[in-house]
C-alpha positions as CSV (number, residue, x, y, z in Angstrom):
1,X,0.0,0.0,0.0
2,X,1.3,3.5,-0.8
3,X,1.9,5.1,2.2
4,X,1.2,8.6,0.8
5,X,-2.3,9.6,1.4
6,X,-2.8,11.5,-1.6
7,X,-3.6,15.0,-3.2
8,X,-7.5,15.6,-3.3
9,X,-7.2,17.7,-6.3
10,X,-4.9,14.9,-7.8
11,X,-7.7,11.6,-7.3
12,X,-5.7,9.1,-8.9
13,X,-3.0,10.1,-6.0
14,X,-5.6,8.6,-3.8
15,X,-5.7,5.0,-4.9
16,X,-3.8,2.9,-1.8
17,X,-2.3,0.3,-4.4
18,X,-1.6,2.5,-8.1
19,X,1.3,4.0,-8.5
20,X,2.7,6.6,-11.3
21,X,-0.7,6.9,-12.6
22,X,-0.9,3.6,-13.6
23,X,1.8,4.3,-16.4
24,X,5.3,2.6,-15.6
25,X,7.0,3.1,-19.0
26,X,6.8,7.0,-19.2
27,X,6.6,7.9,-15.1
28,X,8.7,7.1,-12.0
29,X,6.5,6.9,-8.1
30,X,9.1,7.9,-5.5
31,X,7.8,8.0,-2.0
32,X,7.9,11.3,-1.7
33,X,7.9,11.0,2.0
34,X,10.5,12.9,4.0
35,X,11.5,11.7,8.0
36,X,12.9,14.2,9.9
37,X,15.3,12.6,12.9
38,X,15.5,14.6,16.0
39,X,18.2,12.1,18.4
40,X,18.8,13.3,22.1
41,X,21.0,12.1,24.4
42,X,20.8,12.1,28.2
43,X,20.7,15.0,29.6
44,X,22.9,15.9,32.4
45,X,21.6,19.2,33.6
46,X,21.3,20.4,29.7
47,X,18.0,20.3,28.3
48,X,18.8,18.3,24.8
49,X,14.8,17.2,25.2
50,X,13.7,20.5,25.0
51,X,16.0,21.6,22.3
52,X,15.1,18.6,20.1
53,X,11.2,19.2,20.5
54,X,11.7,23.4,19.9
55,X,13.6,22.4,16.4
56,X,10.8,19.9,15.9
57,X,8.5,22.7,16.1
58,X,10.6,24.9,13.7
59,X,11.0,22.1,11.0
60,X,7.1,21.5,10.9
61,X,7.0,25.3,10.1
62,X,8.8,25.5,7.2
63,X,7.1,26.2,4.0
64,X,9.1,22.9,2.7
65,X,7.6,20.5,4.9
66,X,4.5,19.1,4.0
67,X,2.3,17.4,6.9
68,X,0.6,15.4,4.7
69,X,3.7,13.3,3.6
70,X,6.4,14.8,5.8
71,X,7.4,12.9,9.5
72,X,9.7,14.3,12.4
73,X,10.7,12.3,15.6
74,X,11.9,13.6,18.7
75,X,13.7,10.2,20.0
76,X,15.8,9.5,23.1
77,X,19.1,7.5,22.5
78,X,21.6,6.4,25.1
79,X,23.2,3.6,23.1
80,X,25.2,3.6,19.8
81,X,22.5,1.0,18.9
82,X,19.6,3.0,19.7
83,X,20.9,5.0,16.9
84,X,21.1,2.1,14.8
85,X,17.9,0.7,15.0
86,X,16.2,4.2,14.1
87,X,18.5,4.2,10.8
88,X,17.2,1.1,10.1
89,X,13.2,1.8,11.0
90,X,13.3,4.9,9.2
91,X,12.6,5.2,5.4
92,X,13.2,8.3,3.3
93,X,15.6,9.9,5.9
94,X,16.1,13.5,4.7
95,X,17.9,15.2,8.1
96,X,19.5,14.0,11.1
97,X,20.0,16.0,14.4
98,X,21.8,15.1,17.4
99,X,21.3,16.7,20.7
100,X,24.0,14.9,22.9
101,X,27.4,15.6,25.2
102,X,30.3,15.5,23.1
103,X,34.1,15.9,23.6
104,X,36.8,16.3,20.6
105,X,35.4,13.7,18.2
106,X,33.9,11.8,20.4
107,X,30.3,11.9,21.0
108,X,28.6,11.1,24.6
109,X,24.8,9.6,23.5
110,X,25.2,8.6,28.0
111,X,27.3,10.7,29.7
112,X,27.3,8.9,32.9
113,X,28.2,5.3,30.9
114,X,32.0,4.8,30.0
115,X,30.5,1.2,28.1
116,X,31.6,1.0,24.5
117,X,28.2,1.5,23.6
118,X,27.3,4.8,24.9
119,X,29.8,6.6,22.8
120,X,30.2,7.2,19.6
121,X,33.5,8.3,17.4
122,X,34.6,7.7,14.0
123,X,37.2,5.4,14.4
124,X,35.9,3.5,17.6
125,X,38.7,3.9,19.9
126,X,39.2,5.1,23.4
127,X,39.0,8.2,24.9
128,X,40.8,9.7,28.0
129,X,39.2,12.9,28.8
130,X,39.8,15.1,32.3
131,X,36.7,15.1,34.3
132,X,38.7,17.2,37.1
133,X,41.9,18.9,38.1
134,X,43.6,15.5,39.2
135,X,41.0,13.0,37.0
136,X,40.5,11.3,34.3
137,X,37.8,8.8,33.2
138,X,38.6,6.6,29.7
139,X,35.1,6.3,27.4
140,X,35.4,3.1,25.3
141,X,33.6,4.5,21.7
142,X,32.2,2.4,18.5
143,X,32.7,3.5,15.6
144,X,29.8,5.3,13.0
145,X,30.6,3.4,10.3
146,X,28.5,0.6,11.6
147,X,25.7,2.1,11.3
148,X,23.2,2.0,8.5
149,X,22.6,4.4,6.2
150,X,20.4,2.7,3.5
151,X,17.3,4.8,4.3
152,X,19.5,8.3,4.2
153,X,18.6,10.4,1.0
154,X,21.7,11.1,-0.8
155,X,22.2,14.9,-0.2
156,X,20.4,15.0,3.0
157,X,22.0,16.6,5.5
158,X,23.1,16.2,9.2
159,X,23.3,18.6,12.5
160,X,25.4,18.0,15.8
161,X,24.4,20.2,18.3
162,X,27.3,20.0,21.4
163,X,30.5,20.8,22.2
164,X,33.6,19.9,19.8
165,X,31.2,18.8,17.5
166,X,32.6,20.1,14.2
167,X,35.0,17.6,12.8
168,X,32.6,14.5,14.4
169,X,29.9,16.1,12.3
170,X,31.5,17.0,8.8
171,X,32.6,12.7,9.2
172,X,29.2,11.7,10.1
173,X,27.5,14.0,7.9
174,X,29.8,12.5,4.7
175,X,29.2,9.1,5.9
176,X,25.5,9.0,6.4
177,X,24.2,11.9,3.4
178,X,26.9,12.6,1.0
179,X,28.4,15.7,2.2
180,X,29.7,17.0,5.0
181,X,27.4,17.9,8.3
182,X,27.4,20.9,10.9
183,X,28.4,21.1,14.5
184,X,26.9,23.6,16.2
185,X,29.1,23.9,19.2
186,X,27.1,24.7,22.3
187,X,28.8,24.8,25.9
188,X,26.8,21.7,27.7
189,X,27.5,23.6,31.2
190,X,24.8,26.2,31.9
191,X,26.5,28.0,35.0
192,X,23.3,30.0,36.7
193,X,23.0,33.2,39.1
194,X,21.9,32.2,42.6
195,X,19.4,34.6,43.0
196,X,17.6,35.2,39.7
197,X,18.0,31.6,37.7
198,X,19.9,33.1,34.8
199,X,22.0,31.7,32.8
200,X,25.4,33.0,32.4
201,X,27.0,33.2,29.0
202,X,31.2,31.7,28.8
203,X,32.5,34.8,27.9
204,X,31.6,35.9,31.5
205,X,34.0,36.3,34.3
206,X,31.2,35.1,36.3
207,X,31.1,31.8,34.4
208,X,34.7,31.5,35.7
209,X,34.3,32.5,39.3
210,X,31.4,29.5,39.4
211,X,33.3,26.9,37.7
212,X,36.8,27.1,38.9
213,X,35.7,26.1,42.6
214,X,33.3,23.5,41.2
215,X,36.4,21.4,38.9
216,X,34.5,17.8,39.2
217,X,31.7,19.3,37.3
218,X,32.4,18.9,33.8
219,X,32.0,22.4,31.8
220,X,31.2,21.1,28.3
């Protein structure tokens, strides 16, 4: 059955089983369809949820996306596989977001996890990274490349929003679309005024005067 529902002022667009107007030799049926993948990753104190469901909201605005044939999917990953099975669910994949903890290359899906499968990189090895003034905590990573791409549209394109998330994404984003994707590099450390909730930007000296006494909290 064709999973578009059809153009009312197109009727033979509404028939569940003919395709191309019912002429094969001279027309081509692609799905049409477009899913939109909105990934976030735990949370830690940063509201990836939040962020994922706000660019939900802007991508259903667009005068590009249709509702009628058009998905998106806010969906919560904390495991390199969790990624893997939405690759493999999803059809017609036309963007890819990722709203997660990352570090240089390597992105955090858990951030509490050290497993193998919490972390993702492009080469799948491990990762020493500071957590404090006298720590350190090694993340075991797998690698992207296992990951399915089948149901990416060629050309789509891909969007890691986190820290250190440029050179992660431009790899992912060739490996998954075609072409190169964007980090968006975001501070995953919201440092906030006592009294009024704020948040304070890292170009603050205030920023500094909260994290500096508080080293086993991570600041990105």
């Amino acid at each position: 059955m064709d999973r578009f529902q059809g153009d009312p002022s197109d009727p033979p667009s509404l028939h569940k089983y003919l395709y191309c107007h019912n002429d094969p030799a001279d027309r081509s049926d692609p799905s049409g369809l477009a899913d939109y993948l909105l990934f976030w990753g735990d949370e830690q104190g940063v509201p990836f949820e939040d962020a994922a469901e706000t660019k939900r909201d802007e991508i259903e605005k667009r005068a590009d996306f249709k509702a009628e044939k058009d998905n998106t999917y806010v969906i919560s990953v904390t495991k390199f596989s969790d990624v893997g099975d939405a690759l493999r669910q999803h059809k017609e994949i036309k963007e890819i977001y990722f709203f997660v903890h990352h570090s240089p290359d390597v992105m955090h899906l858990d951030m509490v996890s050290t497993a193998a499968d919490s972390n993702v990189s492009k080469d799948g090895a491990t990762y020493t990274k500071r957590t404090g003034l006298f720590r350190k905590e090694t993340y075991l990573t797998t690698a992207f490349t296992g990951w399915d791409r089948s149901g990416c549209i060629n050309g789509g394109s891909l969007f890691i929003y986190g820290c250190h998330s440029e050179s992660l994404a431009k790899d992912m984003g060739v490996y998954l679309f075609g072409k190169p994707g964007e980090g968006i590099g975001t501070t995953c450390y919201f440092p906030r005024d006592p009294s009024t909730g704020e948040v304070f930007s890292v170009n603050t000296w205030y920023y500094y005067l909260i994290w500096i006494p508080s080293l086993n909290q991570n600041p990105y």
